[in-house]
C-alpha positions as CSV (number, residue, x, y, z in Angstrom):
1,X,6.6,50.0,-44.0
2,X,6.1,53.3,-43.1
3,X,5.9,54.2,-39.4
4,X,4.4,57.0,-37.3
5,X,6.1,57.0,-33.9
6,X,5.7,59.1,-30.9
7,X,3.0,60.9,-31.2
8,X,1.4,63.7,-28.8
9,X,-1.6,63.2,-27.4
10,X,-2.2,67.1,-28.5
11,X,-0.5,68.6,-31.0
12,X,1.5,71.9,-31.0
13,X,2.8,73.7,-34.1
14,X,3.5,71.7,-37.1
15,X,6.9,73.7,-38.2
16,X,8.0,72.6,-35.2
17,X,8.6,69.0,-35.9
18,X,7.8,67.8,-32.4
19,X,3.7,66.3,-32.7
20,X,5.4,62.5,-34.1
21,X,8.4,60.6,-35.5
22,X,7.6,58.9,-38.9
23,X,10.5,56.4,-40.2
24,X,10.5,53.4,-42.6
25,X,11.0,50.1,-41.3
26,X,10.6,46.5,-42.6
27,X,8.6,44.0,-40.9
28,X,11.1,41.0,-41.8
29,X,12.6,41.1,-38.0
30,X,13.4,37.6,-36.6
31,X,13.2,36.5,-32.9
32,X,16.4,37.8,-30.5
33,X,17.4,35.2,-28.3
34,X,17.0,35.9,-24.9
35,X,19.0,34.7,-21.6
36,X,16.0,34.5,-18.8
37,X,16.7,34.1,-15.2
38,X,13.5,33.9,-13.3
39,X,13.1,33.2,-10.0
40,X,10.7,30.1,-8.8
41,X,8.0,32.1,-7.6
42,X,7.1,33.7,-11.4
43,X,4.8,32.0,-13.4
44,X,6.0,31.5,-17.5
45,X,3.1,30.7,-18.7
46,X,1.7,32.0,-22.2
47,X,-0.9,35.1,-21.5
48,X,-4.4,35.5,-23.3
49,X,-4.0,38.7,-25.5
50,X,-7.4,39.7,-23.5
51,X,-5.5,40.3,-20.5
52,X,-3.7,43.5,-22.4
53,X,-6.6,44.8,-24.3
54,X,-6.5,48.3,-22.4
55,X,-2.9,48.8,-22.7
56,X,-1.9,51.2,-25.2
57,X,1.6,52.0,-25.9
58,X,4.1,55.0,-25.7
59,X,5.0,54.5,-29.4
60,X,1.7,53.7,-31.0
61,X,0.0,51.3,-33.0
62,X,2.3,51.2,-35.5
63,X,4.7,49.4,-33.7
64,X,2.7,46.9,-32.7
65,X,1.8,46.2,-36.1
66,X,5.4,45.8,-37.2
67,X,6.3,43.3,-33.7
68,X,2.9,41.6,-35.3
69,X,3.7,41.3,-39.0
70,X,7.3,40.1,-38.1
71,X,5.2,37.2,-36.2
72,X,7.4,38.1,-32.8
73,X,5.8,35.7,-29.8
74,X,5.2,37.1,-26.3
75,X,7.7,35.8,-23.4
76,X,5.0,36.3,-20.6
77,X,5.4,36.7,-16.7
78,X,2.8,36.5,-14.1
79,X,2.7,37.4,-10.3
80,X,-0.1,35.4,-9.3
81,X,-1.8,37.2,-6.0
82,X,0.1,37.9,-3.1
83,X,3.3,36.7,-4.6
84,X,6.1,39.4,-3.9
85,X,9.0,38.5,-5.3
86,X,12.4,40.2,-4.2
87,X,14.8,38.7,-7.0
88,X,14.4,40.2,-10.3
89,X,13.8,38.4,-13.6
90,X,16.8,38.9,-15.8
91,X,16.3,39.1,-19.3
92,X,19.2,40.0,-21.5
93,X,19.1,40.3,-25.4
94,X,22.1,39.9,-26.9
95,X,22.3,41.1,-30.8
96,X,24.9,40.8,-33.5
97,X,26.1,42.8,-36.6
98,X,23.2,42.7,-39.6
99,X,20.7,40.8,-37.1
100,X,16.9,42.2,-37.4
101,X,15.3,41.1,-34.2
102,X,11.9,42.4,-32.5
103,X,10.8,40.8,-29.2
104,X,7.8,41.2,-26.8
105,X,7.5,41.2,-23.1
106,X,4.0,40.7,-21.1
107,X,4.0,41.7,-17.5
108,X,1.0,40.4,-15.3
109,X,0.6,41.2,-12.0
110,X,-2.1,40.3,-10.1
111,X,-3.8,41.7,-7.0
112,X,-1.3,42.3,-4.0
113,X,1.7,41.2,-5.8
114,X,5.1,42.8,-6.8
115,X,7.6,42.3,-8.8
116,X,10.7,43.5,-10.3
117,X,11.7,43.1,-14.3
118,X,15.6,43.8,-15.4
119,X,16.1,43.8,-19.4
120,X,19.4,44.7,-20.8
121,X,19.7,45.5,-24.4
122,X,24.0,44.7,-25.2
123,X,25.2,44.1,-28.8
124,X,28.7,43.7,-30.4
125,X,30.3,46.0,-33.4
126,X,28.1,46.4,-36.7
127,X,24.8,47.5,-37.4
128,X,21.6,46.2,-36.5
129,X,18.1,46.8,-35.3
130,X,16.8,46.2,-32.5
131,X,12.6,46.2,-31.6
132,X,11.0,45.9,-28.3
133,X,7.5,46.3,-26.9
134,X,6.5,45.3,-22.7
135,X,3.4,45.4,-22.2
136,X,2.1,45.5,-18.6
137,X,-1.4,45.0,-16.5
138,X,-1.3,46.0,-12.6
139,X,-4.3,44.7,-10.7
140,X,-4.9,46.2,-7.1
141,X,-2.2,47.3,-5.7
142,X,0.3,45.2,-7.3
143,X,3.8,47.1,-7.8
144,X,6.1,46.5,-10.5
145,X,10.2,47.5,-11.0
146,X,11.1,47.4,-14.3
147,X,14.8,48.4,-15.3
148,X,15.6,48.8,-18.7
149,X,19.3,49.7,-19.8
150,X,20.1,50.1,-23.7
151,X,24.1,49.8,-24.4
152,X,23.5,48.8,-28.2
153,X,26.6,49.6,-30.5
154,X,27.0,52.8,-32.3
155,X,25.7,51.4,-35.7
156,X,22.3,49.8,-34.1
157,X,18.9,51.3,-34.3
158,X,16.8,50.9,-31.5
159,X,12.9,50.8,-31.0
160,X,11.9,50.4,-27.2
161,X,7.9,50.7,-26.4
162,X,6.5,50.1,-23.1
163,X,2.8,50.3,-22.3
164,X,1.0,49.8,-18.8
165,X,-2.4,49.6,-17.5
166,X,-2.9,50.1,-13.2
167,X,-5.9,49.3,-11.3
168,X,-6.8,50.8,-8.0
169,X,-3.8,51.6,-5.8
170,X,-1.3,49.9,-8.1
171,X,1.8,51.0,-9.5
172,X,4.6,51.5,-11.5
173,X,8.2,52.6,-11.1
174,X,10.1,52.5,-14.9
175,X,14.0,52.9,-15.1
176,X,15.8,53.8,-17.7
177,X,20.0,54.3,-18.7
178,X,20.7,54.8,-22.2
179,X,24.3,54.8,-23.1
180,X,24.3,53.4,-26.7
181,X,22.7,52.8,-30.4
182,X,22.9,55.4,-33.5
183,X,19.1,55.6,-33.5
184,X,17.4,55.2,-30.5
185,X,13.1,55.7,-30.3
186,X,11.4,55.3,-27.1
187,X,7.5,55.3,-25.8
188,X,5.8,54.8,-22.4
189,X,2.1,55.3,-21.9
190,X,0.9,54.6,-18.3
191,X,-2.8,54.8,-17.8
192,X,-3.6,55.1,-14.1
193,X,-6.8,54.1,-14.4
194,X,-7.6,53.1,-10.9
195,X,-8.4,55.0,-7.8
196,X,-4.7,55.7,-6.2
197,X,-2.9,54.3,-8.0
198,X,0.7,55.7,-9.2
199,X,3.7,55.7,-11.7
200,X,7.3,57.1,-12.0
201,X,10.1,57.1,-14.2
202,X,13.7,58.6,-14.0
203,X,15.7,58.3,-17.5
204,X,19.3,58.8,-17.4
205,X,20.9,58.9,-21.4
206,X,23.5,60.1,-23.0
207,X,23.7,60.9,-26.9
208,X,27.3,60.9,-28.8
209,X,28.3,61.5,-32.6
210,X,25.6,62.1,-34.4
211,X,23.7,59.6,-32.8
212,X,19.7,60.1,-32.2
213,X,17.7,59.9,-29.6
214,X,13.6,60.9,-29.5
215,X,11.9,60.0,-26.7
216,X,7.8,60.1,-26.4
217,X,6.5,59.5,-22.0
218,X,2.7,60.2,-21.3
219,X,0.9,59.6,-18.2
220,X,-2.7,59.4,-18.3
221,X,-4.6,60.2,-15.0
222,X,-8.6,58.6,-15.0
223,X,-8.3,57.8,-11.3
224,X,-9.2,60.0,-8.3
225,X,-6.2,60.9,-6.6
226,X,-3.6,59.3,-8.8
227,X,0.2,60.6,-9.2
228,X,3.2,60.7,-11.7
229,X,6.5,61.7,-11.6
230,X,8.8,61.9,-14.6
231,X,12.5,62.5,-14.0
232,X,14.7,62.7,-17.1
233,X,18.8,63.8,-16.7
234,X,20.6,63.5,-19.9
235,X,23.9,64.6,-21.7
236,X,24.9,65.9,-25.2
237,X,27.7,65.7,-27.0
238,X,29.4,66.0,-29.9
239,X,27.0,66.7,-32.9
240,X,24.0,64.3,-30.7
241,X,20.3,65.2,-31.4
242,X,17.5,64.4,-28.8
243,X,13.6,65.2,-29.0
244,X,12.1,64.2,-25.5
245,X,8.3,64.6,-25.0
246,X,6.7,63.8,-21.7
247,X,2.8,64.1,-21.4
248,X,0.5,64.7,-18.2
249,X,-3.1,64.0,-18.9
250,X,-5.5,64.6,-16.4
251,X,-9.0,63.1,-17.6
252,X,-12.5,64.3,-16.4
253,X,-12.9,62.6,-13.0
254,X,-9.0,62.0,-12.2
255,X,-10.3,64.3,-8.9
256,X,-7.3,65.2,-6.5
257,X,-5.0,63.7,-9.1
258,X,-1.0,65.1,-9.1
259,X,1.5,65.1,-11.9
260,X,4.7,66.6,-12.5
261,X,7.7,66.2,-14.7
262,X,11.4,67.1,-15.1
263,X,14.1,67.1,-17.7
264,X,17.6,68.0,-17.2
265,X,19.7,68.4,-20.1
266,X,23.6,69.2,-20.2
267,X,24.8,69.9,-23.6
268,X,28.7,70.0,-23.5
269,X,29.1,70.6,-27.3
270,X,27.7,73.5,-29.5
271,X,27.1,71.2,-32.1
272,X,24.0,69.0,-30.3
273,X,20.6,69.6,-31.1
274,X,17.6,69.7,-27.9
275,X,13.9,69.6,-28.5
276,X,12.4,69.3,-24.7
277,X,8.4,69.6,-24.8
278,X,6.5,69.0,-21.4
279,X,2.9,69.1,-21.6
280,X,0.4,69.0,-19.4
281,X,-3.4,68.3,-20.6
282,X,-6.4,68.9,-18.2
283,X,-9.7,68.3,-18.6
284,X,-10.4,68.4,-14.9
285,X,-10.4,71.6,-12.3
286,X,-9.4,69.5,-9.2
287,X,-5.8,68.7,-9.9
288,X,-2.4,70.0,-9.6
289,X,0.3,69.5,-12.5
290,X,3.9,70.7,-12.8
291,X,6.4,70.5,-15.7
292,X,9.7,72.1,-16.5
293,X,13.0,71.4,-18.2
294,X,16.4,72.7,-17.6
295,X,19.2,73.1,-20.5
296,X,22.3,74.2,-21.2
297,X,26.0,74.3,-19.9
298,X,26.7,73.7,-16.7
299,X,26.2,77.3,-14.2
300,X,29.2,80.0,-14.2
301,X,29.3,79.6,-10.9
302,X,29.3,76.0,-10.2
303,X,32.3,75.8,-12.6
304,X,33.8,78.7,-10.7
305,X,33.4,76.7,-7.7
306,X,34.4,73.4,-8.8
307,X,37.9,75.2,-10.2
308,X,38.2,76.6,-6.9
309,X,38.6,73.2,-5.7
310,X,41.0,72.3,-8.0
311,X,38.8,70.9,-11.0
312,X,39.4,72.1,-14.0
313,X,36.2,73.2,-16.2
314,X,37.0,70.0,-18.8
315,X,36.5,67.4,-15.7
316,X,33.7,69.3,-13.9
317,X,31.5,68.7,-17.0
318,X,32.9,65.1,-17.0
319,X,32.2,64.9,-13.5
320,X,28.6,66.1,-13.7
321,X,27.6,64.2,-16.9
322,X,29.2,60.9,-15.1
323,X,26.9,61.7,-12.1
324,X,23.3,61.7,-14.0
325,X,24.2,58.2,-15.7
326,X,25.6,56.9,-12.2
327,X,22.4,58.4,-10.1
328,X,20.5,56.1,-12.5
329,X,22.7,53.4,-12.1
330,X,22.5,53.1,-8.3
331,X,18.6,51.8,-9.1
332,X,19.6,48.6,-10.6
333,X,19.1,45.4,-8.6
334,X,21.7,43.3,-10.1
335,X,24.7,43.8,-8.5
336,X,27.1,42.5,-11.2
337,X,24.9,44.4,-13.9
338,X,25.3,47.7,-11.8
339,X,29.2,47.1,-11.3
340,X,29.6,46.5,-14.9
341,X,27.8,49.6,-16.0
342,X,29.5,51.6,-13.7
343,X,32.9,50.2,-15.2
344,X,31.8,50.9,-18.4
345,X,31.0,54.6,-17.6
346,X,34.3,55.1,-15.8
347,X,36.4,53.2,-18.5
348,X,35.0,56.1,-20.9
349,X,35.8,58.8,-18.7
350,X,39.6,57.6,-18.8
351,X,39.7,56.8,-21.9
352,X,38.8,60.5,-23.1
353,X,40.7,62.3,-19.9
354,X,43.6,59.8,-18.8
355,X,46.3,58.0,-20.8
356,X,45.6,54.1,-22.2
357,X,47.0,52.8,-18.8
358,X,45.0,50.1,-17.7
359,X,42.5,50.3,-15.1
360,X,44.6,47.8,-13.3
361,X,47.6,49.6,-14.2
362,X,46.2,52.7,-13.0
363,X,45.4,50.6,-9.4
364,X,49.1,49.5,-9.3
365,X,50.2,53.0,-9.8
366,X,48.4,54.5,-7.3
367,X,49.3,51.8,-4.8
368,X,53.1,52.3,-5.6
369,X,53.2,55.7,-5.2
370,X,51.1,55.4,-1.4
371,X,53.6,52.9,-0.3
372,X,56.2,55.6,-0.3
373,X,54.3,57.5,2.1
374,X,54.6,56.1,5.9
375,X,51.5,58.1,6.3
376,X,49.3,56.3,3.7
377,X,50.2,53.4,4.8
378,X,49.1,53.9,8.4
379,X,45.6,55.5,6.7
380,X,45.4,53.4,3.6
381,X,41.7,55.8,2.6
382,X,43.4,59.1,3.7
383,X,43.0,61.6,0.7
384,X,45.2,64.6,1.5
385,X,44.5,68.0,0.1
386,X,46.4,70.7,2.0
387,X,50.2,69.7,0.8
388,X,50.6,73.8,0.0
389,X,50.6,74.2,4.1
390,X,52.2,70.6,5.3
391,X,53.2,68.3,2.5
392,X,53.8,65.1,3.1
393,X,57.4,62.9,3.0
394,X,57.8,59.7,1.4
395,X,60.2,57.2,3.1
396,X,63.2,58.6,1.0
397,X,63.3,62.0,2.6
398,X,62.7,60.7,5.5
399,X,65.2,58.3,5.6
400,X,67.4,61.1,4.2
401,X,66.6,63.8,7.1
402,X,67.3,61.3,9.7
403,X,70.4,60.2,8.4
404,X,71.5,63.8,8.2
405,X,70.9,64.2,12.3
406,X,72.5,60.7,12.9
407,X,75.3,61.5,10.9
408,X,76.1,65.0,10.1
409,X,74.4,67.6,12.7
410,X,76.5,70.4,13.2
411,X,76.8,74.2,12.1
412,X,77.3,74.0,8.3
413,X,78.9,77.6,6.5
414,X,80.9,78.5,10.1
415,X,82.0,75.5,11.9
416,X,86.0,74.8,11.0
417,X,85.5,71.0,12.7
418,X,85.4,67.9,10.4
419,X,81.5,67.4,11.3
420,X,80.7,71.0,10.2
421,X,82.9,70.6,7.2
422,X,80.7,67.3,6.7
423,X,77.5,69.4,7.4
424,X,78.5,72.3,4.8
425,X,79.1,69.6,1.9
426,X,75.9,68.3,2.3
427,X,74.2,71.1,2.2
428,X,76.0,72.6,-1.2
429,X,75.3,68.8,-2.4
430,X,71.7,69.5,-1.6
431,X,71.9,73.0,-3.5
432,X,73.6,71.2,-6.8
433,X,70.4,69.4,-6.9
434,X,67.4,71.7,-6.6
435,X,69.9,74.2,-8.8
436,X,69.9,70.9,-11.6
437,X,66.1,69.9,-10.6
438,X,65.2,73.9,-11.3
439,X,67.7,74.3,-14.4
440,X,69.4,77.0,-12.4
441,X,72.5,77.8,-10.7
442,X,73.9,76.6,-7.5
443,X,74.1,80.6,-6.3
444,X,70.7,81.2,-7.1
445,X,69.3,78.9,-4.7
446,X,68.3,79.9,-1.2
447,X,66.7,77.6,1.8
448,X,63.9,78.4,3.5
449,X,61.5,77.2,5.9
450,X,58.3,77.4,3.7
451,X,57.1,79.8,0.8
452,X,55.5,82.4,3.2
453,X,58.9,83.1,4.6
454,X,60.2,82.9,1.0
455,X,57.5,85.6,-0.2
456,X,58.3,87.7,3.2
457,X,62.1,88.1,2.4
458,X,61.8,88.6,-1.2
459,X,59.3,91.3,-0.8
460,X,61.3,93.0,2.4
461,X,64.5,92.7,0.3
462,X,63.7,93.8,-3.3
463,X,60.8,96.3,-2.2
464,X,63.6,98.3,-0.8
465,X,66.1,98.1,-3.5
466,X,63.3,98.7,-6.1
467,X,60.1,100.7,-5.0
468,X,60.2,104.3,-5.0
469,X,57.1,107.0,-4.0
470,X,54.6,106.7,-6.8
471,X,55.8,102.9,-8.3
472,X,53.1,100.5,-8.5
473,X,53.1,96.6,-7.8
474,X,50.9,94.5,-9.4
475,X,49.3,91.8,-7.4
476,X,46.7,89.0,-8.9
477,X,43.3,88.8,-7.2
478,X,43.6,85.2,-7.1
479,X,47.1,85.3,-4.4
480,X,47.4,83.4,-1.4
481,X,47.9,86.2,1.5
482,X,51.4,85.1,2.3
483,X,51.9,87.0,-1.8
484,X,50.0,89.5,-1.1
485,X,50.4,91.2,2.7
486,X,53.9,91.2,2.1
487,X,53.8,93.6,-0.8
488,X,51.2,95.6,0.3
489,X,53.5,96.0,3.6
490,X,56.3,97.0,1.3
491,X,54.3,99.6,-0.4
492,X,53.4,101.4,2.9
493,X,57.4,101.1,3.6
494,X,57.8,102.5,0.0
495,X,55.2,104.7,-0.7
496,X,54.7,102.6,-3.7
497,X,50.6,101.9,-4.7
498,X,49.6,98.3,-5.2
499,X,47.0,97.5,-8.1
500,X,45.1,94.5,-8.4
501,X,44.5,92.1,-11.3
502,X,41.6,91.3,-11.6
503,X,40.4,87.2,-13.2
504,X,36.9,86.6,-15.1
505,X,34.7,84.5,-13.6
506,X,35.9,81.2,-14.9
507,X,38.8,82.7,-12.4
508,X,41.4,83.3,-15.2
509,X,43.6,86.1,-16.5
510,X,44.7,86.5,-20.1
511,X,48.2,88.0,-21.9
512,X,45.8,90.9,-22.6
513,X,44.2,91.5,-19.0
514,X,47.8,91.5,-18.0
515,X,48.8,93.7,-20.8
516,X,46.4,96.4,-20.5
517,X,47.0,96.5,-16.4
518,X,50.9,97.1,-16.9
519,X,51.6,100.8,-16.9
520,X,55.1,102.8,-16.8
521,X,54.7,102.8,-13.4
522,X,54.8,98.7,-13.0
523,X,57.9,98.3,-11.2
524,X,56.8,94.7,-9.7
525,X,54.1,91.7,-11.0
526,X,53.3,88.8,-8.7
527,X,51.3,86.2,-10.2
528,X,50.9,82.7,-8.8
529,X,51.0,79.9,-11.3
530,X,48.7,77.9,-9.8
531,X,46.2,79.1,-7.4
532,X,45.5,77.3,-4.0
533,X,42.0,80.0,-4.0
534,X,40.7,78.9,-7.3
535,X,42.9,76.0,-8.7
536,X,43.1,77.7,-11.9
537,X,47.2,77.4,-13.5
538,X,48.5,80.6,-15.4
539,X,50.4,80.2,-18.0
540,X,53.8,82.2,-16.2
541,X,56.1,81.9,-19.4
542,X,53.5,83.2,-21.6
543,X,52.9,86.1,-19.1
544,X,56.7,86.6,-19.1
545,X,57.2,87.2,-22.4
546,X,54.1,89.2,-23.0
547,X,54.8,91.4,-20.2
């Protein structure tokens, strides 16, 4: 059958493509299995399809046809009045390759009650289609949690519909994480019919491949004083489409009545496709309504900054895209669910970022290398960042530097005495090493006590063998001070000029910026290879050669 999905309550331009979804579907989809843990308090019982005659449904009628043609029954809960019931109900469909299954959920909560609904939609390898519809009734000031979370494989179509009907003062928080399917449609309609009462959703999804998502969220005020909130964060990649549409409705009458919406899209490929359309519909003067969307790349300067601090522009996106899905995340109930999910998300990051160690593997790692490090191990949560001031010893050097002063302290290079002699050996033995470590020679090694004395002596010794009146040193913007005081002090000495290198602002320099900025007059270039300002690395042997 032929289906026409997602439709705006008002339509805008037609060569758009945005005012509904139509795809073809067969209604021949059997009954998915469901795993239901329910607490004691929640009533199973079969519901009268009365109950739900108000509730319409974020996809539309045509999906309820096809749950209704494929003969799907209803698994029902009730909150009978005054029940509030901490402990979700678990439902979790599980679906296989080539299964056709279509389910529907009835929510009924009656006055004063609460509840909170958990549905997790988890398949294997293969193709499939999966098709569900909740439908919900809130008496007075009955509240219901429902978290939905849709980690279908990459070959499974997904339909997810939800519908809800609130009475005076009742409400409605939806959540959503979408991680998964090929095709993925979704639809929520809330009606706040009653006086007060109140619904919010925050979507978290991300769209890989070519994979599909179109989304269709409407909130229809009737009620005096009633409020929305729609919060949608998502990511793109790859060649990914997404269409999201979130609707505000304000009826005659909804008097006092507040709705706003949000999407927040971060497309990290050029290939993905975004359709974001927030509307707001008012037919009443008495009400305030705010919608907006934000797409695109991730802010020059946030990048800038996040470099700065040593990420590189690859892992800041990672970082951020891994933060909306986990912000959504921290919602669910179920602690084992939530743990999972967040497993899942960081087993994706390393998989695309890290080598095929093991998350285990990765764990012993990391504890290995720690244990070499007294200080770690007295501070087992100590993250240390500032190793270009004071870097920290492992046991080895340790062990090695107070063996030396047990063993060997004397005057190396001028004492003629056997423990001098025993001084001066180990420090050339030293020098062999760092000259083999460094794939240099022995002589070309020089000790000192940190790189700013190193910097100090190289620039007090060659700026006076090499600068002349008129020379020019070229210094990188991006220099710690203790590489660039030094030269400017040998300049003065000199009468040399020192010119600056300037970096974009991603904060890095290219062959040609260092091209073009050497003139006849370049007598001296000091470039860091990695920057402790901006954490970006230069590429030193291509700048070598090209200069």
């Amino acid at each position: 059958m032929e289906m026409k999905i997602n439709k705006l309550p008002s339509g805008t331009w037609r060569w758009l493509h945005m005012n509904d979804t139509r795809i073809e579907q067969e209604a021949d989809l059997a009954q998915c299995p469901v795993q239901i843990q329910c607490p004691e308090a929640i009533a199973q019982d079969k519901l009268a399809e009365a109950i739900f005659e108000k509730v319409n449904t974020g996809m539309g009628s045509d999906m309820s046809s096809l749950l209704e043609k494929s003969g799907t029954e209803a698994i029902s809960f009730t909150a009978e009045s005054g029940v509030k019931e901490n402990e979700p109900i678990t439902l979790s469909f599980g679906y296989q390759d080539q299964d056709r299954k279509g389910n529907r959920v009835d929510l009924y909560l009656k006055e004063n009650s609460e509840m909170t609904v958990v549905m997790d939609y988890h398949s294997t390898q293969g193709t499939g289609t999966a098709a569900i519809q909740t439908r919900i009734y809130a008496e007075k000031n009955a509240k219901l949690k429902l978290i939905q979370i849709e980690r279908l494989g990459e070959g499974f179509d997904c339909m997810n519909d939800i519908g809800a009907f609130c009475e005076d003062g009742a409400g409605v928080e939806l959540v959503q994480l979408v991680i998964g399917g090929k095709n993925v449609w979704m639809g929520a309609e809330t009606d706040l019919f009653g006086k007060e009462s109140d619904f919010t959703a925050a979507i978290g999804y991300q769209v890989t491949g070519d994979n599909r998502l179109d989304m269709n969220y409407t909130a229809v005020h009737e009620g005096k004083k009633t409020t929305s909130h729609m919060d949608a964060n998502g990511v793109l990649r790859d060649n990914a489409k997404k269409l999201f549409r979130g609707t505000i409705d304000f009826k005659k009458g909804a008097k006092g009545a507040k709705g706003d919406e949000l999407e927040d899209v971060l497309l990290l490929d050029d290939g993905v496709q975004n359709q974001t359309i927030p509307l707001i519909l008012c037919a009443e003067e008495d009400v305030e309504g705010n919608h907006g969307a934000s797409i695109g790349s991730l802010d020059d300067e946030l990048i800038f900054y996040l470099e700065s601090r040593g990420i590189s522009e690859e892992a800041a996106y990672e970082l951020m895209a891994k933060a909306r899905l986990k912000a959504v995340c921290k919602k669910i109930p179920v602690e084992g669910l939530r743990a999972e999910l967040n497993e899942m998300l960081d087993g994706e990051e390393r998989l695309e970022r890290s080598s095929k160690m093991t998350t285990e593997e990765r764990k012993a790692e990391d504890a290995r290398f720690r244990q070499e490090y007294p200080l770690f191990a007295q501070y087992p949560e100590l993250i240390y960042l500032d190793n270009a001031a004071t870097t920290q010893k492992p046991s080895c050097v340790i062990q090695a530097e107070s063996a030396f002063y047990e063993k060997y302290n004397a005057n190396p290079f001028r004492g003629v005495y056997e423990l001098a002699e025993f001084a001066t050996e180990h420090y050339e033995e030293a020098r062999a090493e760092v000259a083999k470590l460094l794939h240099a020679n022995a002589d070309e090694i020089v000790f000192t006590r940190n790189a700013s004395e190193s910097l100090n002596l190289i620039a007090y010794s060659l700026g006076n063998l090499v600068l002349r009146p008129g020379d020019e040193v070229l210094v990188s913007i991006m220099e710690h001070h203790s590489d660039m005081l030094p030269w400017q002090q040998a300049a003065k000495r000199t009468g040399a000029v020192v010119k600056y290198l300037e970096c974009d602002r991603q904060g890095r320099i290219t062959e040609e910026d260092l091209r073009n900025a050497i003139t006849d007059k370049t007598k001296l270039v000091a470039v860091t290879q990695v920057s402790n300002v901006l954490g970006v690395r230069n590429d030193i042997r291509a700048f070598a050669k090209s200069a």
